[in-house]
LODO-158447 format. One record per residue: residue number from 1; x, y, z of N, C-alpha, C, CB in turn. Coordinates in steps of 0.1 Angstrom, whole numbers, always signed. Each point is the difference from the previous one (the first is absolute). Glycine has a CB too. Example, Ala and Ser with C-alpha at 12.3 -4.5 7.8 and 13.67 -1.06 7.14 Angstrom:
2
<site><seke>1</seke><n_u>+132</n_u><n_v>-57</n_v><n_w>+78</n_w><ca_u>-9</ca_u><ca_v>+12</ca_v><ca_w>+0</ca_w><c_u>+9</c_u><c_v>+12</c_v><c_w>+0</c_w><cb_u>-19</cb_u><cb_v>-12</cb_v><cb_w>+12</cb_w></site>
<site><seke>2</seke><n_u>+15</n_u><n_v>+23</n_v><n_w>-19</n_w><ca_u>+9</ca_u><ca_v>+11</ca_v><ca_w>+0</ca_w><c_u>-8</c_u><c_v>+11</c_v><c_w>+8</c_w><cb_u>+12</cb_u><cb_v>-6</cb_v><cb_w>-22</cb_w></site>
// end
This chain:
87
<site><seke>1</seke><n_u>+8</n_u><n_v>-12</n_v><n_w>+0</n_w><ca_u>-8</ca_u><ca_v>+12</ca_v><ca_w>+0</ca_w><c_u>+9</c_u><c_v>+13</c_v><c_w>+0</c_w><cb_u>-18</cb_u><cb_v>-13</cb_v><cb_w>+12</cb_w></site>
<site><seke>2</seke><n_u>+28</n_u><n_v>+16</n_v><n_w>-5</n_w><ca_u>+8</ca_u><ca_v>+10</ca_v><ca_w>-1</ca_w><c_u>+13</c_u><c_v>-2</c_v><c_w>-5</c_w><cb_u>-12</cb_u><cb_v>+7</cb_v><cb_w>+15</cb_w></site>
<site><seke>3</seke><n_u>+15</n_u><n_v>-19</n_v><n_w>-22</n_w><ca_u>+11</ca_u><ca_v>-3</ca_v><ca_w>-9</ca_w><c_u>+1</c_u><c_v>+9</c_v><c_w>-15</c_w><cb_u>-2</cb_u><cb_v>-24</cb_v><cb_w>+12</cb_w></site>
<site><seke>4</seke><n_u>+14</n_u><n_v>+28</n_v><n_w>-18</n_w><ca_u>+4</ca_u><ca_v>+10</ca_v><ca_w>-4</ca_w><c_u>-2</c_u><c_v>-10</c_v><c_w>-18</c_w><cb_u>+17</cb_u><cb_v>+16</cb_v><cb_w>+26</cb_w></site>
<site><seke>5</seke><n_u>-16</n_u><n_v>-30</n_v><n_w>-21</n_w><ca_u>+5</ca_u><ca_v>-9</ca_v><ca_w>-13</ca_w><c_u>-7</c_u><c_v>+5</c_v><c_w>-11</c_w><cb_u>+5</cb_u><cb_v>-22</cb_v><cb_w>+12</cb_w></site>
<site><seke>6</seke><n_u>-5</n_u><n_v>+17</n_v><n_w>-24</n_w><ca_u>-10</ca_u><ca_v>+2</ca_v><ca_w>-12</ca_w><c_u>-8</c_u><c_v>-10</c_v><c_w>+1</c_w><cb_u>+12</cb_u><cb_v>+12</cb_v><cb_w>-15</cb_w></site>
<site><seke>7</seke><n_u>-8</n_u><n_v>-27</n_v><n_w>+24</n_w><ca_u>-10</ca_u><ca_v>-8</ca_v><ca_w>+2</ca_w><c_u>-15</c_u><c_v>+8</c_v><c_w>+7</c_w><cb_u>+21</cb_u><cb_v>-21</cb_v><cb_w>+2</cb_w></site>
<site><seke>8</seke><n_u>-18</n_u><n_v>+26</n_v><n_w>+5</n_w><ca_u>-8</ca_u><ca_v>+7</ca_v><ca_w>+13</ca_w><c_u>-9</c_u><c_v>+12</c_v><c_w>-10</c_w><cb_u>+21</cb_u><cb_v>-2</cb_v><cb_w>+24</cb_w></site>
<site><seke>9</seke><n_u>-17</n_u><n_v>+7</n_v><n_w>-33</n_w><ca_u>-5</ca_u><ca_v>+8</ca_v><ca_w>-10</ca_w><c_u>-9</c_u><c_v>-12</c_v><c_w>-8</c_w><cb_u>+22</cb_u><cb_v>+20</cb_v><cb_w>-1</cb_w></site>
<site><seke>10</seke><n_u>-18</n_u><n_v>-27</n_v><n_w>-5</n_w><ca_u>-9</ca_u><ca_v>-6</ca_v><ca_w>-7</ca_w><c_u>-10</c_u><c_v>-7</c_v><c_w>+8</c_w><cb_u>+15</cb_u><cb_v>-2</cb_v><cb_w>-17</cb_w></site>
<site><seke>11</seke><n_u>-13</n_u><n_v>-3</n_v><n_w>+30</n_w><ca_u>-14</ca_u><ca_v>+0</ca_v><ca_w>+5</ca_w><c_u>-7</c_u><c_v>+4</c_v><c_w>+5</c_w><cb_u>+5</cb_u><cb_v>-8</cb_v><cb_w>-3</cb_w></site>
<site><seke>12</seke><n_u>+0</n_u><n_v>+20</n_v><n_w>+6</n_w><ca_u>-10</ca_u><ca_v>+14</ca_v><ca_w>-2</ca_w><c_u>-7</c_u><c_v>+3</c_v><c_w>-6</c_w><cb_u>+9</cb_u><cb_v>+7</cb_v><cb_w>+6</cb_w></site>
<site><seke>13</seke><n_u>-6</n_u><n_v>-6</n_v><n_w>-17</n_w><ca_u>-9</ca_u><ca_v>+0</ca_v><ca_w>-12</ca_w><c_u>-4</c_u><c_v>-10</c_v><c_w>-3</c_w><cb_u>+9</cb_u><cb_v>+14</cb_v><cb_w>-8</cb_w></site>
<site><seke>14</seke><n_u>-15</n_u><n_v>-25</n_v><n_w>+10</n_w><ca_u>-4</ca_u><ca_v>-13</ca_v><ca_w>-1</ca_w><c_u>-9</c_u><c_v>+3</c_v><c_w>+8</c_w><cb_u>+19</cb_u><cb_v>-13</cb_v><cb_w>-7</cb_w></site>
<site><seke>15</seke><n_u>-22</n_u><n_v>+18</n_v><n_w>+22</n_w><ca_u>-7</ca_u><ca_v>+1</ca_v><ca_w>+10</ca_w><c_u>-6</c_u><c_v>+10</c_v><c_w>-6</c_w><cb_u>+11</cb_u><cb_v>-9</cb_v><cb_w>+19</cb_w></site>
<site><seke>16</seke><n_u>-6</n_u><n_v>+21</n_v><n_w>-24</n_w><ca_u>-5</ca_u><ca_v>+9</ca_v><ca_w>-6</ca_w><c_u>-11</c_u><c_v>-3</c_v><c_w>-11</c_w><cb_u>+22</cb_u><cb_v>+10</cb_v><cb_w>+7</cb_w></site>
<site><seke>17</seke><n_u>-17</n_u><n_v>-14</n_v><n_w>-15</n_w><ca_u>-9</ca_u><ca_v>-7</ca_v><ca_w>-17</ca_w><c_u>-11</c_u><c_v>-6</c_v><c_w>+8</c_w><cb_u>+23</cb_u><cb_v>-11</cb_v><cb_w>-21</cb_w></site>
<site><seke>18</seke><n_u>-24</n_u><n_v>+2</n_v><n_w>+34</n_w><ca_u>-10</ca_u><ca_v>-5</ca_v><ca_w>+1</ca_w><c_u>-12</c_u><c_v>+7</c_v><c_w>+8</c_w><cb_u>+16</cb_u><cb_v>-18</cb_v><cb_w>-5</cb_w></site>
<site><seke>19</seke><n_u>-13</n_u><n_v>+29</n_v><n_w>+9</n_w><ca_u>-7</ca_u><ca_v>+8</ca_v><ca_w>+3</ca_w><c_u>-8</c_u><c_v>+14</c_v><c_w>-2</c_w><cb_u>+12</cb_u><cb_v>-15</cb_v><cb_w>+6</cb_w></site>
<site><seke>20</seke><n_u>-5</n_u><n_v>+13</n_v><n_w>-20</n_w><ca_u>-4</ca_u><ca_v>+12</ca_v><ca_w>-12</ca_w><c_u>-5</c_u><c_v>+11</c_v><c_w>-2</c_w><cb_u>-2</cb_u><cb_v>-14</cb_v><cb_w>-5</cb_w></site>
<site><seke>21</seke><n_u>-12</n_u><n_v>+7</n_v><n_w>+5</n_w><ca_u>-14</ca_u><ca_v>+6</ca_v><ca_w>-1</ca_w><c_u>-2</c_u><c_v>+11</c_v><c_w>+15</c_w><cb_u>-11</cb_u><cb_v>-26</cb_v><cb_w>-15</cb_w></site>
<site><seke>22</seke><n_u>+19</n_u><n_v>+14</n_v><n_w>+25</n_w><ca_u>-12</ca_u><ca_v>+7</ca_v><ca_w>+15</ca_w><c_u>+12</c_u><c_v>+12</c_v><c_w>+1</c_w><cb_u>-14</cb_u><cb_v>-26</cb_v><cb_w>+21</cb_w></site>
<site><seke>23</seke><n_u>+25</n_u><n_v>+24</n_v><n_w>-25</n_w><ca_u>+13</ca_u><ca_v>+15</ca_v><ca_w>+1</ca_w><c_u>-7</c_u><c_v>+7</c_v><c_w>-8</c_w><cb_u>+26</cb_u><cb_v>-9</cb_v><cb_w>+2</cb_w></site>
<site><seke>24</seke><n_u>-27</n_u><n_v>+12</n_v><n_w>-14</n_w><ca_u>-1</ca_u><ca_v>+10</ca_v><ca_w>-10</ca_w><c_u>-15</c_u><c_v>+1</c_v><c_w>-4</c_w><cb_u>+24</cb_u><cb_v>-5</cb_v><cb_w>-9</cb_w></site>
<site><seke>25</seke><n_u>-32</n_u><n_v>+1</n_v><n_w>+12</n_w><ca_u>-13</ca_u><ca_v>-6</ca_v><ca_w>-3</ca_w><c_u>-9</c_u><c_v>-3</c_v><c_w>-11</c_w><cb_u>+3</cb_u><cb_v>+10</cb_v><cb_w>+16</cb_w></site>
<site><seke>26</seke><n_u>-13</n_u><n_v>-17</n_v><n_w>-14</n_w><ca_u>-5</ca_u><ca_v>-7</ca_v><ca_w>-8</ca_w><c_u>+0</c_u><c_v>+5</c_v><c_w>-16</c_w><cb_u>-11</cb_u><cb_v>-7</cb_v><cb_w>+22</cb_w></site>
<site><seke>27</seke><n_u>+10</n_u><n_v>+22</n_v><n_w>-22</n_w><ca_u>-2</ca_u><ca_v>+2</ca_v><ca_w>-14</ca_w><c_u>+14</c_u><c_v>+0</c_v><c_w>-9</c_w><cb_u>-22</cb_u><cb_v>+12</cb_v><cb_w>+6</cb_w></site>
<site><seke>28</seke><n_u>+34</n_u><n_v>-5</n_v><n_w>+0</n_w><ca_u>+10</ca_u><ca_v>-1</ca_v><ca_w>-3</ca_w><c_u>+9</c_u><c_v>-17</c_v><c_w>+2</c_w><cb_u>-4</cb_u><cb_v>+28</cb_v><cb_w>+4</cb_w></site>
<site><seke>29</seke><n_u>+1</n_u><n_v>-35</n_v><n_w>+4</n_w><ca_u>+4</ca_u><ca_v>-14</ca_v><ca_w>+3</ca_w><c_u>-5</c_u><c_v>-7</c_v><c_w>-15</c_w><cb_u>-2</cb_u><cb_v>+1</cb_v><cb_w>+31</cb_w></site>
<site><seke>30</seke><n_u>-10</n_u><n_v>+3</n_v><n_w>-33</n_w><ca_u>-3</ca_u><ca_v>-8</ca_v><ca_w>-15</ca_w><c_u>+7</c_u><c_v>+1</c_v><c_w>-13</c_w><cb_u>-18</cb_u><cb_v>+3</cb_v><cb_w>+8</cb_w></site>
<site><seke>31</seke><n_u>+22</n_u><n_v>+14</n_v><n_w>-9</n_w><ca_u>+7</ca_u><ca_v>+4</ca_v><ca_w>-9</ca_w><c_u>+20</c_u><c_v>-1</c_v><c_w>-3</c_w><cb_u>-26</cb_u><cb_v>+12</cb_v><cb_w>+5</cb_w></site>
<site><seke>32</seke><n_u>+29</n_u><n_v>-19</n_v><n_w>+8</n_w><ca_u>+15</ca_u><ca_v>-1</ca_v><ca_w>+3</ca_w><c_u>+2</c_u><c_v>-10</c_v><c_w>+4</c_w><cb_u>+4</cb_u><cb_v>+18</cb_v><cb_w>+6</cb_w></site>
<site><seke>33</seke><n_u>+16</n_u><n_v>-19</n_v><n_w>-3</n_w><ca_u>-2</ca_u><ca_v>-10</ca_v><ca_w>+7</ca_w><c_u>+15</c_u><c_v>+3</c_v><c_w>+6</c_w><cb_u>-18</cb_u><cb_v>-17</cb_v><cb_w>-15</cb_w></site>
<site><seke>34</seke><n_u>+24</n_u><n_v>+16</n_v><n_w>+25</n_w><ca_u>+16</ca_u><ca_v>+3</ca_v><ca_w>+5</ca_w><c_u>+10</c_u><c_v>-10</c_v><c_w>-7</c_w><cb_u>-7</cb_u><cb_v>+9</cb_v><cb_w>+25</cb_w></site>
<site><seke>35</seke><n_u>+18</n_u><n_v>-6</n_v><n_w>-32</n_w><ca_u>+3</ca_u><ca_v>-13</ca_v><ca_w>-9</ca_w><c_u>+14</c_u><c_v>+3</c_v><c_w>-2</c_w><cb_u>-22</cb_u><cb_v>-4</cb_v><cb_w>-14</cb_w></site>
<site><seke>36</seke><n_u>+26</n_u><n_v>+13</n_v><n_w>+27</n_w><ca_u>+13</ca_u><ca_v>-1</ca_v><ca_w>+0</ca_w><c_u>+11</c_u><c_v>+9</c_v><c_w>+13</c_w><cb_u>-8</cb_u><cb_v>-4</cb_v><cb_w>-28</cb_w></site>
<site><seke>37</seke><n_u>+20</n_u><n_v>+3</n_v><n_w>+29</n_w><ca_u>-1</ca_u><ca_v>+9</ca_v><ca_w>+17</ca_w><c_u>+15</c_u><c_v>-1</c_v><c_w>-6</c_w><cb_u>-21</cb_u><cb_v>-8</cb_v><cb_w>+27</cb_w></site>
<site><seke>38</seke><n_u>+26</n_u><n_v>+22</n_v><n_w>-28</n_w><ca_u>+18</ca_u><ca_v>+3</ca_v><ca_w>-2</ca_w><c_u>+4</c_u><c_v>+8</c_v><c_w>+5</c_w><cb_u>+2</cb_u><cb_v>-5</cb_v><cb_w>-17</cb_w></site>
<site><seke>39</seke><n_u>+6</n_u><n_v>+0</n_v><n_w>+33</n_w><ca_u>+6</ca_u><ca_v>+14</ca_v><ca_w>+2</ca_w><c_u>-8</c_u><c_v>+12</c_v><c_w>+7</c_w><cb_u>+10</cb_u><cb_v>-7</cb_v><cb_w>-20</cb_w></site>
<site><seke>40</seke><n_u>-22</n_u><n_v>+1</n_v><n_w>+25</n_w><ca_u>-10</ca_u><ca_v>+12</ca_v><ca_w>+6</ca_w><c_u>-12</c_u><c_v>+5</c_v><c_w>-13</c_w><cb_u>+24</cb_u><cb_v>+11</cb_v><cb_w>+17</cb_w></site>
<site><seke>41</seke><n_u>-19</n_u><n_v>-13</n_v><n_w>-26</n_w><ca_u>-10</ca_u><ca_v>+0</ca_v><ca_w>-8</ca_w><c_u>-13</c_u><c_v>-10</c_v><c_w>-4</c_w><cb_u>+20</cb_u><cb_v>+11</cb_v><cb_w>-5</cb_w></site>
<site><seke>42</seke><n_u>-32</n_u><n_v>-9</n_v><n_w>+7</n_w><ca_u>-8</ca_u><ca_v>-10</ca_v><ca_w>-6</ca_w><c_u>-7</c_u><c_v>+2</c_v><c_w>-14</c_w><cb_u>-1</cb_u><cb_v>-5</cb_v><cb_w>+24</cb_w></site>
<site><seke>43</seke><n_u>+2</n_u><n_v>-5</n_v><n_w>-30</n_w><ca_u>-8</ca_u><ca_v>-4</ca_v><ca_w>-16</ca_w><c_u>-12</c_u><c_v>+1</c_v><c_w>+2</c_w><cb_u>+14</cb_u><cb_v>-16</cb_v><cb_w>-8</cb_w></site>
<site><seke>44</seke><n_u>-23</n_u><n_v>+21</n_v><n_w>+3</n_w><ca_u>-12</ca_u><ca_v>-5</ca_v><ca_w>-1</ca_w><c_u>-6</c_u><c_v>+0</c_v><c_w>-15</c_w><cb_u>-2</cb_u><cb_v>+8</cb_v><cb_w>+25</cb_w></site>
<site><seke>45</seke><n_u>+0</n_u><n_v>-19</n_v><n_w>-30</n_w><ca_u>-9</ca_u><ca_v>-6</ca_v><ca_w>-9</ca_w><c_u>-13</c_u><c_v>+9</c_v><c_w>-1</c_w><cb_u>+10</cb_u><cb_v>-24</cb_v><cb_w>+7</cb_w></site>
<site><seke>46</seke><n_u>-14</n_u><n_v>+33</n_v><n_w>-19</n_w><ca_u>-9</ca_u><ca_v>+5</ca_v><ca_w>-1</ca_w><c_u>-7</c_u><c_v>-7</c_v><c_w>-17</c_w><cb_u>+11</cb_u><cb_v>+23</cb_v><cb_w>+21</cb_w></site>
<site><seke>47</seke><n_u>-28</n_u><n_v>-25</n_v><n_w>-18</n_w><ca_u>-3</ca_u><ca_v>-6</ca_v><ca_w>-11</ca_w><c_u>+1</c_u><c_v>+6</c_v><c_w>-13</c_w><cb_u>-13</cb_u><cb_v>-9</cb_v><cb_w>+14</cb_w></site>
<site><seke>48</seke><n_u>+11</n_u><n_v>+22</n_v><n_w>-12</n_w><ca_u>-1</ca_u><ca_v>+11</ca_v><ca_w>-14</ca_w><c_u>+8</c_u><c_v>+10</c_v><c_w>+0</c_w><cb_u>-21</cb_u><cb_v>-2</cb_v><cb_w>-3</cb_w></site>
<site><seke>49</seke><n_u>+24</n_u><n_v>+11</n_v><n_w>-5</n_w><ca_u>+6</ca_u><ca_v>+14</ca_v><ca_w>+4</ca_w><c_u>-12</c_u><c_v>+14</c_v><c_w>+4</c_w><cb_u>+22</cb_u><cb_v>-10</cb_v><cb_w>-17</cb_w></site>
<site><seke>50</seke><n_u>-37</n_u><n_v>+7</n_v><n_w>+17</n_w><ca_u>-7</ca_u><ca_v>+3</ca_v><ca_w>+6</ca_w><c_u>+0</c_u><c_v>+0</c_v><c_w>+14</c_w><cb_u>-7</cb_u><cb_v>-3</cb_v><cb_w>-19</cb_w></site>
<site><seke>51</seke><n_u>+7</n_u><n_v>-6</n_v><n_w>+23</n_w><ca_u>+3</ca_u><ca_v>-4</ca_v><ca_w>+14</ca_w><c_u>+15</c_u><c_v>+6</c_v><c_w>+3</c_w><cb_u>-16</cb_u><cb_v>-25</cb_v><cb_w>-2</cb_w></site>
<site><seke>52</seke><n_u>+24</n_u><n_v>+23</n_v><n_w>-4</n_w><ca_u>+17</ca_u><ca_v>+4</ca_v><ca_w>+4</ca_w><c_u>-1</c_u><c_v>+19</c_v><c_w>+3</c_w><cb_u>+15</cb_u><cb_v>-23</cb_v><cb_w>-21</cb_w></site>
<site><seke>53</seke><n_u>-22</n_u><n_v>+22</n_v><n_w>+8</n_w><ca_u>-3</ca_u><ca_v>+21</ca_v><ca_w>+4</ca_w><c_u>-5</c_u><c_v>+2</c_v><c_w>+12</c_w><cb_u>-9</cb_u><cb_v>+7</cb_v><cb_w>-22</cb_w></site>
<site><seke>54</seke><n_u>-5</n_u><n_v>-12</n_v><n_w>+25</n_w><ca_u>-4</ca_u><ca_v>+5</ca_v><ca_w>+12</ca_w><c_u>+6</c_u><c_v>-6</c_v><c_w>+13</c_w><cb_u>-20</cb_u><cb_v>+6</cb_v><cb_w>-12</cb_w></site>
<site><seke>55</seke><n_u>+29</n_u><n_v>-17</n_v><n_w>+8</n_w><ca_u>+7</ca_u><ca_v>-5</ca_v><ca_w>+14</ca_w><c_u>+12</c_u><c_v>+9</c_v><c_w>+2</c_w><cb_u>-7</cb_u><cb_v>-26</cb_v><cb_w>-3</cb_w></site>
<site><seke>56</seke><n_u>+14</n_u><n_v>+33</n_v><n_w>-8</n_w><ca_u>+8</ca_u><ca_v>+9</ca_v><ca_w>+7</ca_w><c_u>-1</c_u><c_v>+10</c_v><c_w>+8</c_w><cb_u>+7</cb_u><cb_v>-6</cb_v><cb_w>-14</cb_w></site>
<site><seke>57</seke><n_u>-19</n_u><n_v>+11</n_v><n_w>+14</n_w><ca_u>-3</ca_u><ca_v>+8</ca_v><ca_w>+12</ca_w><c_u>-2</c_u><c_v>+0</c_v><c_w>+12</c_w><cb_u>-4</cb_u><cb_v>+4</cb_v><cb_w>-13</cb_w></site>
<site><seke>58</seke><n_u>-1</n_u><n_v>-20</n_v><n_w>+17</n_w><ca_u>+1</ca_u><ca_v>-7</ca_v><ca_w>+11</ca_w><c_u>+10</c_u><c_v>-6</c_v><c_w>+4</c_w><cb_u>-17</cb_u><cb_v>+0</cb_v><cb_w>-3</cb_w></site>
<site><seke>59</seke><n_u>+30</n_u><n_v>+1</n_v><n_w>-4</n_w><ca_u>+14</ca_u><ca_v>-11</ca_v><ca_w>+4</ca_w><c_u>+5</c_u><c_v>+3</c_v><c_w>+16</c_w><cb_u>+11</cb_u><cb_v>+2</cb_v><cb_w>-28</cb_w></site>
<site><seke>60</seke><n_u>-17</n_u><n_v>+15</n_v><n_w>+32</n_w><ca_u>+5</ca_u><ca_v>-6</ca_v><ca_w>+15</ca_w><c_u>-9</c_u><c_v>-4</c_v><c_w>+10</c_w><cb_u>+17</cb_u><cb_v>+13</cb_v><cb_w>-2</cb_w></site>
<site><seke>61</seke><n_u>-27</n_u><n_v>-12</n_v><n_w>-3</n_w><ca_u>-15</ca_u><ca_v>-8</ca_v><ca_w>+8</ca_w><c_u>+1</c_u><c_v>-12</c_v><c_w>+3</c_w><cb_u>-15</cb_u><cb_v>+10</cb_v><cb_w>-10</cb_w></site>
<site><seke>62</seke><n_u>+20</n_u><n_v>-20</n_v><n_w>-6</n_w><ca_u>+2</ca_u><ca_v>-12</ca_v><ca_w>+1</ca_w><c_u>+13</c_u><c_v>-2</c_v><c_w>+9</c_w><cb_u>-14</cb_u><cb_v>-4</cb_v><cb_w>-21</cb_w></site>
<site><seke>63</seke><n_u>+22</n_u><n_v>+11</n_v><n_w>+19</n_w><ca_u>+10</ca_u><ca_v>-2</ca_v><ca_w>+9</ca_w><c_u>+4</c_u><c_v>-2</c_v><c_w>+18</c_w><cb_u>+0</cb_u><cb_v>+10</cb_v><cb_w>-21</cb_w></site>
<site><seke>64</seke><n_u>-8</n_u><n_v>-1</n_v><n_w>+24</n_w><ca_u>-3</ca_u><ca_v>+2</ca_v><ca_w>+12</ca_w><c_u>-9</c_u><c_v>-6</c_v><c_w>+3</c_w><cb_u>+6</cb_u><cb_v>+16</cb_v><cb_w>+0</cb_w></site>
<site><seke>65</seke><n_u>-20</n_u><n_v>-24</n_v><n_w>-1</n_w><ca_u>-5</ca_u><ca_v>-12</ca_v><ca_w>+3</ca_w><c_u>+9</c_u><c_v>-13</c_v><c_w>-2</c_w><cb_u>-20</cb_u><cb_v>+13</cb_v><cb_w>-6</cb_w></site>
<site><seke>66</seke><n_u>+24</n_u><n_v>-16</n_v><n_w>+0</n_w><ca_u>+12</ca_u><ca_v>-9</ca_v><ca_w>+2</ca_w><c_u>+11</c_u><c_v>+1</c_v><c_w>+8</c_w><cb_u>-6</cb_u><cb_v>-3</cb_v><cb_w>-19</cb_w></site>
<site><seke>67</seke><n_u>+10</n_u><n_v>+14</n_v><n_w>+25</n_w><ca_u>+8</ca_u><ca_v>-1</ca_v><ca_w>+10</ca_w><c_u>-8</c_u><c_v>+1</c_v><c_w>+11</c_w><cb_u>+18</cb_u><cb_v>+8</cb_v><cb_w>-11</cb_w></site>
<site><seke>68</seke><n_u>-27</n_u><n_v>-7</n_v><n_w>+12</n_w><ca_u>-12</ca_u><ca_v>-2</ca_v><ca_w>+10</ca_w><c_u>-6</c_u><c_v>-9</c_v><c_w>+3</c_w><cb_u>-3</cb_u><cb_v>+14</cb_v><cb_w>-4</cb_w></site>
<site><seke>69</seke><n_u>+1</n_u><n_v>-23</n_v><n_w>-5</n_w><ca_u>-2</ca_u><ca_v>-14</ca_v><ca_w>+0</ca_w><c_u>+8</c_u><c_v>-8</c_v><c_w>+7</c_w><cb_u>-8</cb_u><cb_v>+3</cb_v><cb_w>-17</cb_w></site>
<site><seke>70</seke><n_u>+23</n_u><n_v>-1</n_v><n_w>+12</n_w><ca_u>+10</ca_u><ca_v>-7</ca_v><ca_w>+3</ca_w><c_u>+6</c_u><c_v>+5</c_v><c_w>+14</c_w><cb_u>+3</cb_u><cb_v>-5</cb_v><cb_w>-25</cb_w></site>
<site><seke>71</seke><n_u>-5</n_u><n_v>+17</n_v><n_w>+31</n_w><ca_u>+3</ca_u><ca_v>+3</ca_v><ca_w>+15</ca_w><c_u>+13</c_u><c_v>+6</c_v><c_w>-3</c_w><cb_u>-12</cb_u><cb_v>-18</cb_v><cb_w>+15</cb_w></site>
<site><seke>72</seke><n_u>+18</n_u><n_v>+17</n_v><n_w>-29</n_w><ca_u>+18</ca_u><ca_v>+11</ca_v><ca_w>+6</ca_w><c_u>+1</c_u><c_v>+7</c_v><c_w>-18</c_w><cb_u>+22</cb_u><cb_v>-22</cb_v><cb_w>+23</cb_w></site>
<site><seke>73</seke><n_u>-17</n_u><n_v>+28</n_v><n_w>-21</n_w><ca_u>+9</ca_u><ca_v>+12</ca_v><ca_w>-10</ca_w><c_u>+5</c_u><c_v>-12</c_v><c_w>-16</c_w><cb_u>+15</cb_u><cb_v>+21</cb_v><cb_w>+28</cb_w></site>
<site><seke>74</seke><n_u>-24</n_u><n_v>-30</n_v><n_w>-35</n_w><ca_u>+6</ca_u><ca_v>-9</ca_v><ca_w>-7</ca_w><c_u>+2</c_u><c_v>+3</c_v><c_w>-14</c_w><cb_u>-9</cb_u><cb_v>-14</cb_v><cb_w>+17</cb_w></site>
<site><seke>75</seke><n_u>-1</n_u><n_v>+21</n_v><n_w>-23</n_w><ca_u>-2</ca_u><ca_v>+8</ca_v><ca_w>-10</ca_w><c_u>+2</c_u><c_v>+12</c_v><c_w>-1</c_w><cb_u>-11</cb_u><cb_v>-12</cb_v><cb_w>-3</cb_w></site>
<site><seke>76</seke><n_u>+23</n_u><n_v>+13</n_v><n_w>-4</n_w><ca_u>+2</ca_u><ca_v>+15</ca_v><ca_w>-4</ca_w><c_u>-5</c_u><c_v>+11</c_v><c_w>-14</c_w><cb_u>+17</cb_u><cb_v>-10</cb_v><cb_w>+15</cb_w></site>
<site><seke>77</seke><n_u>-18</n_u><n_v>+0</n_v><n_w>-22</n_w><ca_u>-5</ca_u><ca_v>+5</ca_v><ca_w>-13</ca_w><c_u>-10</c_u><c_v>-10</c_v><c_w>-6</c_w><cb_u>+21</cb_u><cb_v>+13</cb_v><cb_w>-3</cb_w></site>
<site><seke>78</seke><n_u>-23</n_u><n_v>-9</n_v><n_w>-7</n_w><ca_u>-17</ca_u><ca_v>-5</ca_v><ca_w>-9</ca_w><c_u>+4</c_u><c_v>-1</c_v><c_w>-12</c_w><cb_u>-19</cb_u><cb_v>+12</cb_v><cb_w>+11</cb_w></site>
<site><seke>79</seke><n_u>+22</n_u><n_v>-20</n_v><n_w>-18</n_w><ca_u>+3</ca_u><ca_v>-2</ca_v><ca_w>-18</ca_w><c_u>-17</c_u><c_v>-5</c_v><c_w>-7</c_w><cb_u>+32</cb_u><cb_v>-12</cb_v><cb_w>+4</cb_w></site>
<site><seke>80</seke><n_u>-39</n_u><n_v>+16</n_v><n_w>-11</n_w><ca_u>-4</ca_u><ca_v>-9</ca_v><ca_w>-13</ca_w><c_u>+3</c_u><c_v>-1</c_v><c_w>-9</c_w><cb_u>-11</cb_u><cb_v>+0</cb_v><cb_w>+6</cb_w></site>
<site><seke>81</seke><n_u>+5</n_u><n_v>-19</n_v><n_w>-8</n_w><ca_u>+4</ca_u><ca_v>-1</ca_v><ca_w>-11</ca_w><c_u>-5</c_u><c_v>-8</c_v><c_w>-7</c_w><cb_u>+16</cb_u><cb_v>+7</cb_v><cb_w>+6</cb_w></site>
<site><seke>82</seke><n_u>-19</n_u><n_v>-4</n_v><n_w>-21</n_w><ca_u>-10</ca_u><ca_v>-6</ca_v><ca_w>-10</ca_w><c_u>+4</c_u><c_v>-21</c_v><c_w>-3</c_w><cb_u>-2</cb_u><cb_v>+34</cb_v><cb_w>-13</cb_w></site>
<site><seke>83</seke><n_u>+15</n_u><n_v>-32</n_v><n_w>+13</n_w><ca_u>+6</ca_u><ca_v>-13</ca_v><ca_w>-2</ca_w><c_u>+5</c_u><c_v>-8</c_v><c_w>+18</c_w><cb_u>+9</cb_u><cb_v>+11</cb_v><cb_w>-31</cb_w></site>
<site><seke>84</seke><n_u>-18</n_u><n_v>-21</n_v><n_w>+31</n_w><ca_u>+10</ca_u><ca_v>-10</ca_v><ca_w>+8</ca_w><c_u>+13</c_u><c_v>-4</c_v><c_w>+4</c_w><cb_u>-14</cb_u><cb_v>-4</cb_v><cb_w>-8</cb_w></site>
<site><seke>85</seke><n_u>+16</n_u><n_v>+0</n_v><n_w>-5</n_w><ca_u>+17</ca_u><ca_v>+0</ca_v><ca_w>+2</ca_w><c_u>+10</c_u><c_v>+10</c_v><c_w>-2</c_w><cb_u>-5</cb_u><cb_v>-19</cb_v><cb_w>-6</cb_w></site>
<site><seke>86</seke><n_u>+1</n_u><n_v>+30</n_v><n_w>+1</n_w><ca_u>+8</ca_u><ca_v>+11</ca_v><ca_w>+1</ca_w><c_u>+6</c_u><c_v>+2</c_v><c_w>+19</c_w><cb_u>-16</cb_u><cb_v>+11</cb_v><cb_w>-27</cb_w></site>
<site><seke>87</seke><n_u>+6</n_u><n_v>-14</n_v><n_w>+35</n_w><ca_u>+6</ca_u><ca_v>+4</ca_v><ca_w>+13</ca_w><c_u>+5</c_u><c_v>-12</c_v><c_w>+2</c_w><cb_u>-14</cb_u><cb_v>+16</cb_v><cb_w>+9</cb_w></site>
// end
């Protein structure tokens, strides 16, 4: 839980991914998905670039509910992104 590793990162986000919807909520949880964590940075998977537009204006809303979720300072930034594997 307070290990620094990148194991400890990936299953944060793994705990994270599975809790999606109830962090970011239901309407945006449909339209995303967290699909990547580098460095303080998180990926998020957006379906359209409709969705990507209006999610940039919320990048530190989502942010800050996820460090709120999670109880410590884990996320520092917000990326989307239209491709999967690009993150």
């Amino acid at each position: 839980r307070n290990s620094k590793s990148e194991l400890s990162d990936g299953f944060t986000r793994w705990k994270l991914e599975q809790q999606w919807s109830t962090v970011v909520g239901h309407a945006i949880g449909q339209a995303t998905r967290s699909c990547a964590f580098d460095k303080g940075t998180l990926h998020i998977w957006v379906k359209n670039s409709a969705w990507m537009q209006q999610l940039w204006f919320f990048q530190e809303d989502i942010r800050d509910k996820v460090n709120d979720h999670l109880g410590r300072n884990w996320c520092r930034y917000v990326r989307f992104t239209l491709n999967r594997r690009a993150a």
